[in-house]
C-alpha positions, 0 to 999 in steps of 0.5 A, a space after each residue: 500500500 502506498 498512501 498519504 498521511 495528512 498532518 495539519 500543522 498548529 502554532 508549533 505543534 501538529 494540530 491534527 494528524 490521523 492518530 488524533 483523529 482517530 482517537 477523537 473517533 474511537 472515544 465518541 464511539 466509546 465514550 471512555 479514553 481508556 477504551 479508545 486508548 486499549 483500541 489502539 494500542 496506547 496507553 492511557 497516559 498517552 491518550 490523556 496527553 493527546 486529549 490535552 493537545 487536542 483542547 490547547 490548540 483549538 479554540 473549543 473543546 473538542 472532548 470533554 471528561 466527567 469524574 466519578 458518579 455512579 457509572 464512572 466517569 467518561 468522555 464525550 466529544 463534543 459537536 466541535 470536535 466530531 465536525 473537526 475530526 470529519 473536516 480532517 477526513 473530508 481533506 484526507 480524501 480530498 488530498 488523496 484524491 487529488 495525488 492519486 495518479 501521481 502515487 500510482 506513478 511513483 508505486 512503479 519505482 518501489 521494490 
């Protein structure tokens, strides 16, 4: 397989990239972190770091978290952050798209 990865690129750190996006993804899914983390393959840690840089470098929440009561705590994504993560897929599919002709060219050259 040959293919593209998309970064977008924030004020000194990526804002959004495919693993990110994913994870805002799995957690609206799951409602959970941890789950979205075990899905993956990361840790917890990592995926609370993620969260963190995901809600620094936009101007809204994109997942918020509830601590305790009498099912746990969880995660939810919020309206911003499921049309973030969907405007990241649409460009991903879009960029793409529009090099795929050039990938397959360039497939030609690979062992």
């Amino acid at each position: 397989y040959l293919g593209l990865t998309l970064r977008v690129l924030g004020p000194g750190t990526p804002a959004m990239g495919p693993g990110k996006a994913e994870l805002i993804e799995r957690i609206g899914k799951t409602g959970s972190i941890s789950a979205a983390a075990r899905a993956m393959g990361m840790s917890y840690r990592r995926a609370w770091q993620l969260v963190e840089a995901l809600n620094a470098s936009f101007k809204e929440p994109v997942v918020t978290t509830s601590i305790g009561g009498e099912r746990g705590g969880g995660a939810r994504v919020t309206p911003y952050g499921r049309r973030l993560a969907a405007r990241f897929r649409a460009m991903e599919d879009k960029a793409s798209a529009a090099i795929a002709a050039d990938l397959k060219r360039y497939r030609r050259h690979l062992r």
